[in-house]
KOLLO-675677 format. One line per 4 residues: number of its first residue (from 0); their letters; for each residue x, y, z of N, C-alpha, C. Coordinates in Angstrom, 2 decimals. Layout:
! residues N
NUM	A	X,Y,Z,X,Y,Z,X,Y,Z  ...
***
This chain:
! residues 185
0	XXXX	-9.61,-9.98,-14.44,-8.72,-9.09,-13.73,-8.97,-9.08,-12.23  -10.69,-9.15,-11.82,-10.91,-8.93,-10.11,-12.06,-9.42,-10.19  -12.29,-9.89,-8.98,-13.86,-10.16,-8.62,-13.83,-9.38,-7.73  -14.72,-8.27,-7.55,-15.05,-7.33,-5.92,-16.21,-8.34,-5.37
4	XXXX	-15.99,-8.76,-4.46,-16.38,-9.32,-3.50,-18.15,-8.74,-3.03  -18.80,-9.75,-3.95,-20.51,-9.28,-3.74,-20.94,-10.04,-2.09  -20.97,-8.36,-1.37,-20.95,-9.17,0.25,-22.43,-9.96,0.37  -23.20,-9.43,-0.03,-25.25,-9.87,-0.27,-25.12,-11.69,-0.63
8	XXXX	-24.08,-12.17,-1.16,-24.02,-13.59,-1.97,-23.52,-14.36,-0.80  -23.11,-15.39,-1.67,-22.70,-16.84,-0.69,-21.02,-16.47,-0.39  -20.62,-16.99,0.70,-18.87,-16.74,1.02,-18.64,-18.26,1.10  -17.38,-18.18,-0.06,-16.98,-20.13,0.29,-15.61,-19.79,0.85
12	XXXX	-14.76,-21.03,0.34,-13.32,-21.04,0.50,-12.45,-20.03,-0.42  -13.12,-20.02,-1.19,-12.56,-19.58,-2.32,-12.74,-17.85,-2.23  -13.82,-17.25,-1.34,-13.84,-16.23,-1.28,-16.11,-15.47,-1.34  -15.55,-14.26,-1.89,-17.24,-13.77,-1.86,-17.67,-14.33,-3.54
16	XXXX	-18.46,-14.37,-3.75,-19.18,-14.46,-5.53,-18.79,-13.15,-5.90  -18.52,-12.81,-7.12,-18.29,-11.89,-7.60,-19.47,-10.82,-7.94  -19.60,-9.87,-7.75,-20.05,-8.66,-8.03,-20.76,-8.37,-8.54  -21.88,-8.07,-9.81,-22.05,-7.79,-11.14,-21.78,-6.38,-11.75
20	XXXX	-21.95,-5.51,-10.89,-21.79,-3.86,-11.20,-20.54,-3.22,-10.32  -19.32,-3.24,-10.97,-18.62,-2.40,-10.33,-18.33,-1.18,-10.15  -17.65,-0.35,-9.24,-17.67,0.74,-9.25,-16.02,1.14,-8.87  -15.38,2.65,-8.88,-13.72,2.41,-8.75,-14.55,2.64,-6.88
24	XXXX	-15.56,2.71,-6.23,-14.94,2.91,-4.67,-14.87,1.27,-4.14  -15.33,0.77,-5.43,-15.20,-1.07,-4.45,-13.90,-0.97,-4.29  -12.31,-0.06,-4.89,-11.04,-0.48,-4.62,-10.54,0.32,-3.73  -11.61,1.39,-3.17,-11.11,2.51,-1.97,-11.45,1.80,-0.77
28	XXXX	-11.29,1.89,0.30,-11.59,1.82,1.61,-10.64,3.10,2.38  -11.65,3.63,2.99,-10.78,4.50,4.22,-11.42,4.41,5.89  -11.29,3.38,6.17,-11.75,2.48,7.09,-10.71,2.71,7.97  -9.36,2.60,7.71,-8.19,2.41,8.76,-7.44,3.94,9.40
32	XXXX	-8.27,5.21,8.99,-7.70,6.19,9.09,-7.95,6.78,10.51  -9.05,6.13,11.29,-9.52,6.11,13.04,-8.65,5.57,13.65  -8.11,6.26,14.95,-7.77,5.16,15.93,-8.50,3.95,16.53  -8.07,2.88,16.78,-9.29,1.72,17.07,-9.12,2.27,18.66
36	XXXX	-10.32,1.71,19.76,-10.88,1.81,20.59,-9.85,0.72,21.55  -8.92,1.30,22.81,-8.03,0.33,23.07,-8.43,0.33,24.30  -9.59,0.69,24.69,-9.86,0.46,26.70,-10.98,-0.73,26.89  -9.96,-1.58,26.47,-10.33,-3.76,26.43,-9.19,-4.17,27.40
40	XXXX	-9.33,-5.34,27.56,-8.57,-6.46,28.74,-7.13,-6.50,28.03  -6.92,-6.50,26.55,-5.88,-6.11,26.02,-5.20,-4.93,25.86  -5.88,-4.19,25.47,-5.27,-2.39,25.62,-4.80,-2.53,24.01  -5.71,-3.21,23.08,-5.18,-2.84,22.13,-6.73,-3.03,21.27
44	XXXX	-6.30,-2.42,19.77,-7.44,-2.64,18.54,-7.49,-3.22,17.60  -7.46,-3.71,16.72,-7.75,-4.51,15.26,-8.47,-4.06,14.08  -8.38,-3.35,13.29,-9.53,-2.70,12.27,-8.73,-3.27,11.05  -9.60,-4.55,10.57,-9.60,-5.25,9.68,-9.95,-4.32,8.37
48	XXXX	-9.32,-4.74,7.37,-9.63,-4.15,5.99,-9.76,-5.50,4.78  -10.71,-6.54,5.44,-10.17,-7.75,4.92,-11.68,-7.89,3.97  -11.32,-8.83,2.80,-12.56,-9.12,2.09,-14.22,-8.44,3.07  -14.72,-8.69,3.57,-16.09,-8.74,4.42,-15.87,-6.67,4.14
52	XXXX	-14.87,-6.08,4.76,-15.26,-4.69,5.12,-14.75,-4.48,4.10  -13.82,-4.89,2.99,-13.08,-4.28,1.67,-13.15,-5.00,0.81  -14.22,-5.48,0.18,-14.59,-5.76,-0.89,-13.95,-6.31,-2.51  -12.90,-5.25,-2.40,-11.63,-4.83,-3.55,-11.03,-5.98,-3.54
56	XXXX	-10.64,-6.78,-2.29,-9.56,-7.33,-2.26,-10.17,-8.93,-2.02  -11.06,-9.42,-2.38,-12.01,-10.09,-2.57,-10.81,-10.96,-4.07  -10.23,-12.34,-3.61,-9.59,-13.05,-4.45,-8.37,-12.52,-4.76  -7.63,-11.68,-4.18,-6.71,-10.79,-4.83,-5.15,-11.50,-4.02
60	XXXX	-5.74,-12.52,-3.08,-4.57,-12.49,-1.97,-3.60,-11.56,-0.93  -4.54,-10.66,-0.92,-4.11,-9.56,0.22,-5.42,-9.39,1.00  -4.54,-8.28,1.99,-5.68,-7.60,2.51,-4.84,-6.91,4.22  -5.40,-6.19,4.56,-4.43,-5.23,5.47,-5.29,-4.84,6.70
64	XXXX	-4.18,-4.65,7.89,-5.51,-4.10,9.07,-4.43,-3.17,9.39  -5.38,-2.21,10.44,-4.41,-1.08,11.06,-4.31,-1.77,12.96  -3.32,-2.05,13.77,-3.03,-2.26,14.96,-2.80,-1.05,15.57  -3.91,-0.57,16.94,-3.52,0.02,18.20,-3.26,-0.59,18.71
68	XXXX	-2.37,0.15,19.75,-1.73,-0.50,21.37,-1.55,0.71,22.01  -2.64,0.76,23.14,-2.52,1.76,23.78,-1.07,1.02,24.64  -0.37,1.96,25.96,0.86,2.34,26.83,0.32,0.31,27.69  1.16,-0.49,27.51,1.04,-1.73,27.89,-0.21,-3.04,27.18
72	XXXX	-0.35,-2.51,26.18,-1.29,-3.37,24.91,-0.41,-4.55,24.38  -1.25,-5.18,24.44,-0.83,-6.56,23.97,-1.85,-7.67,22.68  -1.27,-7.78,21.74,-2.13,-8.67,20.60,-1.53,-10.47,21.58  -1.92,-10.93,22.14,-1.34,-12.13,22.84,-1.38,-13.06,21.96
76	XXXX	-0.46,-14.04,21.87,-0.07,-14.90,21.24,-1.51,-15.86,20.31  -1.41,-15.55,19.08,-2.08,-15.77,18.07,-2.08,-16.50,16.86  -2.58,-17.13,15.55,-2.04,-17.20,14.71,-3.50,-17.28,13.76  -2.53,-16.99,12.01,-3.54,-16.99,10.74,-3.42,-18.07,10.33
80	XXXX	-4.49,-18.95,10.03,-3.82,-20.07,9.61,-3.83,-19.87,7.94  -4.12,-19.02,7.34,-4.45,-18.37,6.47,-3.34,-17.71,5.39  -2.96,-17.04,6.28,-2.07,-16.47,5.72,-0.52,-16.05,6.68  0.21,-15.75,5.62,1.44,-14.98,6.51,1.03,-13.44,6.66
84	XXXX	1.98,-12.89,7.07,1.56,-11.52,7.87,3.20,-10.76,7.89  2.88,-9.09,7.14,3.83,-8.25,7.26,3.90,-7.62,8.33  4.18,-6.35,9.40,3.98,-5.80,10.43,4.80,-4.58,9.79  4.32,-3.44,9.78,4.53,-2.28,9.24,4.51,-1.67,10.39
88	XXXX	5.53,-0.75,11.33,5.27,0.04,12.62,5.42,1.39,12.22  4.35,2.35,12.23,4.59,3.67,11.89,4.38,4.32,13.21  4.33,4.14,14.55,4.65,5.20,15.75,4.87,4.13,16.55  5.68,4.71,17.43,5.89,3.95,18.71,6.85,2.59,18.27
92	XXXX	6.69,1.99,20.17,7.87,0.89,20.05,7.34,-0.25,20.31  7.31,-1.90,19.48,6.77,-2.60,19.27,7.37,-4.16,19.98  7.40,-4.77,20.61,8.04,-5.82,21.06,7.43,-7.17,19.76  7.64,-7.39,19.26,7.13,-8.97,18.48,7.79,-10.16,17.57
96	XXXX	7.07,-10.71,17.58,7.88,-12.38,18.19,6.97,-13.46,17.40  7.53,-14.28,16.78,6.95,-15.56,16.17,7.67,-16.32,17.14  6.99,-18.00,17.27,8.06,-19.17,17.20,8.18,-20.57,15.99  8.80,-20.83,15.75,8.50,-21.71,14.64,8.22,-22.87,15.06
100	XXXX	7.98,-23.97,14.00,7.42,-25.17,14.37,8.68,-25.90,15.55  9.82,-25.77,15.23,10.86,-26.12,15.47,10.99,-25.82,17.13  9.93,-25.02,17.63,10.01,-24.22,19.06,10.87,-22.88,19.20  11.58,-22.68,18.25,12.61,-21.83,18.11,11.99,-20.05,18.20
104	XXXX	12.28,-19.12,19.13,11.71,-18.27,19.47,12.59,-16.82,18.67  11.86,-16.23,18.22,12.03,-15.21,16.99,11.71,-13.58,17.56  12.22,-12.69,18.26,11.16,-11.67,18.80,12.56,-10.67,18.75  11.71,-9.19,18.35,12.70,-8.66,18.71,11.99,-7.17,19.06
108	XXXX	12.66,-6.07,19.04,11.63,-4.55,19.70,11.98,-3.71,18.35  10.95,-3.51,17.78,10.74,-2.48,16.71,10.00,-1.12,16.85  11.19,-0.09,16.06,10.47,0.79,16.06,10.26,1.65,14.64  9.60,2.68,14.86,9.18,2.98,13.48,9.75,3.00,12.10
112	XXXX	9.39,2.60,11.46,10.12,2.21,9.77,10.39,0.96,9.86  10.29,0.36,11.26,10.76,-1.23,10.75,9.50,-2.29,10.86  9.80,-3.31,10.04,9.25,-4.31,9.09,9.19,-5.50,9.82  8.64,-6.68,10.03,8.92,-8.00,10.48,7.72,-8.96,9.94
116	XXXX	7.90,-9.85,9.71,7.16,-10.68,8.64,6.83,-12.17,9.73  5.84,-12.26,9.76,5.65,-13.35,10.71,5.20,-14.70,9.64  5.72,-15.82,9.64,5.32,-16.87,8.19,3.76,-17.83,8.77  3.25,-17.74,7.63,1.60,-18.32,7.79,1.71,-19.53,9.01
120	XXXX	0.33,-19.49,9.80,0.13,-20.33,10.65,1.13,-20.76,11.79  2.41,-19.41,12.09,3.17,-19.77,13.12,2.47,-19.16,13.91  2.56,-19.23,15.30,2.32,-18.46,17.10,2.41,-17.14,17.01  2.44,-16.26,16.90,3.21,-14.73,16.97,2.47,-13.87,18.04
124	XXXX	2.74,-12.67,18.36,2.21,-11.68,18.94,3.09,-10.00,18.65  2.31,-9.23,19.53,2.88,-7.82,19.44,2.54,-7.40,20.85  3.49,-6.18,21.41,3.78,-5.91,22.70,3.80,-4.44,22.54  3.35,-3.47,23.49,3.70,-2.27,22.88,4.83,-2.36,24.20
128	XXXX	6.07,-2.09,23.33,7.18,-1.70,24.35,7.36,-0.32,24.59  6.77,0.33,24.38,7.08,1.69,24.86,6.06,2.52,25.53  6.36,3.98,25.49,6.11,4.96,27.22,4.82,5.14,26.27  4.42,5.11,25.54,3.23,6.13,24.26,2.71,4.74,23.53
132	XXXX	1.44,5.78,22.97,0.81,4.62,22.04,1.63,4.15,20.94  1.41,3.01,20.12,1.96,2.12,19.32,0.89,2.07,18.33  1.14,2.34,17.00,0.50,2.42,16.25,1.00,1.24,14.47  0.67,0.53,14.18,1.17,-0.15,12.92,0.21,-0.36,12.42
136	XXXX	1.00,-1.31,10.43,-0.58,-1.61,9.87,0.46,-3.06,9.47  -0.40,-4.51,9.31,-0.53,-5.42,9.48,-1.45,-6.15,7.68  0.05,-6.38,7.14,-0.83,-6.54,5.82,-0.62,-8.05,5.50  -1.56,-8.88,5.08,-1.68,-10.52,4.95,-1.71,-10.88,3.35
140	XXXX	-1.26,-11.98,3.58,-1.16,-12.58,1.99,-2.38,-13.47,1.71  -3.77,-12.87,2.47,-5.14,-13.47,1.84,-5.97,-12.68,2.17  -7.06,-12.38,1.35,-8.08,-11.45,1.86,-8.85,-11.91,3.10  -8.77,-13.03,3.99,-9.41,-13.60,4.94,-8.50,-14.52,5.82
144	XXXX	-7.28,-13.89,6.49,-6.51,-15.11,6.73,-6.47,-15.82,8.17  -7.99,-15.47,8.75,-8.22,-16.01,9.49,-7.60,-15.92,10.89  -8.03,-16.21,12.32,-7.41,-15.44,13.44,-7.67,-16.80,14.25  -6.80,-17.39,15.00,-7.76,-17.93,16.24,-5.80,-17.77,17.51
148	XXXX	-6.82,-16.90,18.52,-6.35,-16.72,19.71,-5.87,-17.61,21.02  -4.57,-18.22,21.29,-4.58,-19.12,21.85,-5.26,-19.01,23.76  -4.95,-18.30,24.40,-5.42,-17.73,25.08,-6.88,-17.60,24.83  -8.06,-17.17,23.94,-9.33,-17.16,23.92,-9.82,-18.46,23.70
152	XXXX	-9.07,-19.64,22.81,-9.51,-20.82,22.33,-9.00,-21.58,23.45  -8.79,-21.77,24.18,-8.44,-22.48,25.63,-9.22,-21.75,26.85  -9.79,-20.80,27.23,-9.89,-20.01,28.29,-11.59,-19.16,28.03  -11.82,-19.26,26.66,-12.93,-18.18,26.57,-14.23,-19.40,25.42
156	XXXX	-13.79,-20.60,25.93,-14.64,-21.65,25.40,-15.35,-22.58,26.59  -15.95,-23.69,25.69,-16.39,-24.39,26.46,-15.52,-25.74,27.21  -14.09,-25.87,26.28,-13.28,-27.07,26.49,-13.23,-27.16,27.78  -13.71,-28.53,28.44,-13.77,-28.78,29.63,-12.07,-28.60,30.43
160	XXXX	-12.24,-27.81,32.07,-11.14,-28.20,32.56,-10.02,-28.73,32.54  -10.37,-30.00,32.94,-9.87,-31.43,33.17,-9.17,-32.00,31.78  -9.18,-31.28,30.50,-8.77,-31.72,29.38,-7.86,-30.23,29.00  -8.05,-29.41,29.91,-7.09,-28.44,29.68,-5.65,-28.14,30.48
164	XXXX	-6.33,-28.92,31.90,-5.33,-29.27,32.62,-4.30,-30.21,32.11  -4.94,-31.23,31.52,-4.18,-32.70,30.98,-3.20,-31.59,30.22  -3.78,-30.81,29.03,-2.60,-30.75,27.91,-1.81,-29.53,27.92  -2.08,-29.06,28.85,-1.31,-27.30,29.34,-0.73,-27.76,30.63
168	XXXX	-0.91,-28.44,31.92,-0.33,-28.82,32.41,-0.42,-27.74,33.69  -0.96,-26.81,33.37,-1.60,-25.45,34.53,-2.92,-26.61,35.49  -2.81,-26.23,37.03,-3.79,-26.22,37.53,-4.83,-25.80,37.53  -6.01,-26.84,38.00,-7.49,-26.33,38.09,-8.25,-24.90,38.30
172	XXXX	-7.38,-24.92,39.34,-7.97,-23.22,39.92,-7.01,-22.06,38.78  -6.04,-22.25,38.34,-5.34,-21.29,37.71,-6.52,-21.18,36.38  -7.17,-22.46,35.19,-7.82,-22.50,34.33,-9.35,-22.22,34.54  -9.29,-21.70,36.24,-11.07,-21.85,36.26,-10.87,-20.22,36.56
176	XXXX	-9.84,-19.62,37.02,-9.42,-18.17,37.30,-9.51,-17.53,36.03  -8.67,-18.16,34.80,-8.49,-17.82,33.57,-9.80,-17.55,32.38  -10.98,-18.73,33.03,-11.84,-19.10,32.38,-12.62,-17.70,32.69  -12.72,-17.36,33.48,-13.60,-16.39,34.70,-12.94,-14.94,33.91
180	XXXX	-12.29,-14.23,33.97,-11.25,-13.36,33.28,-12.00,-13.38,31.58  -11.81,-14.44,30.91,-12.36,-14.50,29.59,-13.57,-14.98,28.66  -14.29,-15.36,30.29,-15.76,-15.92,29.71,-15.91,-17.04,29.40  -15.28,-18.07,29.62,-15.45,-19.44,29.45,-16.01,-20.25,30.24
184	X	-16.54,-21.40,29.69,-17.49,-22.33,31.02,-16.91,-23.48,31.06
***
C-alpha cells in the first residue's frame, strides 16, 4: 500500500527504503501552516513538504510545498526535471508563466481560486503581481521533483565566464556583475 520513507536509510532513485514501524503521524505533516521567511534577494519562500521533510509521501508520486511572495517576490525562472507542477493561489495576485520546448510563451496573472499547471521539466516561474503578499501551495507529481534554477546554475557556480558569454551571449562585465550578486566564481 506505502512505504513511509525511512529518512536514517539509503535515498536512491527510486526514493527513501522503507520504514519498518509505522505510525498514522508518518501521513501528517503540518510543516506548511508558517509563513516562509521572504527578506532574500528574491522576496520570496519555498517550504517543501517533499519526501526528506514528509516522509508519507515517500513513493506515492506526490508531494506539495507552500509559496511566499512578499509585495515584488519573484520564484525566477526555474524548472523540475522531475516532475510537473500544479500552482494553487489562495491570497493575492500571481503573474506565472511556462515556455514550452517549442519557445512558445504561456503566462498569465492569477488570482485566488485559480489553478495553472506547469508540464514536467519546462522553464516556468511566479511573480507576485500585486500591492500585498501572495500566498499559494505548489503540489508535484513526485515526492522529489527536483529544482535547478536557471539564474543560480549560470551565475551562482563555478562555470567559467568566457563559456557563459559564448552561450548566453551577455557580456563579460554584465556575467561578472551577475556572478558577484549570486556568489559565483
Amino acid at each position: 500500500d506505502f512505504c513511509v520513507g525511512d529518512l536514517n536509510g539509503p535515498v536512491g532513485p527510486a526514493g527513501y527504503s522503507c520504514k519498518k514501524t509505522v505510525t498514522v503521524n508518518d501521513f501528517v505533516y503540518s510543516g506548511l501552516a508558517a509563513t516562509g521567511n521572504t527578506s532574500n534577494l528574491i522576496k520570496a519562500a519555498v517550504t517543501p513538504a517533499f519526501s526528506a521533510q514528509f516522509p508519507g509521501v515517500n513513493g506515492l508520486g506526490i508531494s506539495i510545498a507552500r509559496l511566499d511572495l512578499a509585495v515584488g517576490g519573484v520564484i525566477p525562472m526555474h524548472t523540475h526535471p522531475g516532475a510537473s507542477e500544479v500552482l494553487v493561489v489562495i491570497q493575492g495576485t500571481i503573474c506565472a508563466g511556462f515556455i514550452s520546448s517549442a519557445n512558445k510563451v504561456y503566462f498569465k496573472s492569477l488570482n485566488k481560486g485559480d489553478i495553472m499547471v506547469f508540464p514536467q521539466g519546462l522553464l516556468h516561474f511566479q511573480i507576485n503581481a500585486g500591492k500585498t503578499q501572495s500566498l499559494a501551495f505548489v503540489s508535484f507529481s513526485s515526492p522529489d521533483p527536483g529544482l535547478q534554477i536557471l539564474d543560480f546554475a549560470l551565475f551562482a557556480s563555478d562555470l567559467p565566464t568566457d563559456i557563459i558569454e559564448e552561450t548566453t551571449f551577455l557580456d563579460a562585465a554584465q556575467i561578472k556583475k551577475l556572478k558577484g550578486v549570486l556568489g559565483g566564481t
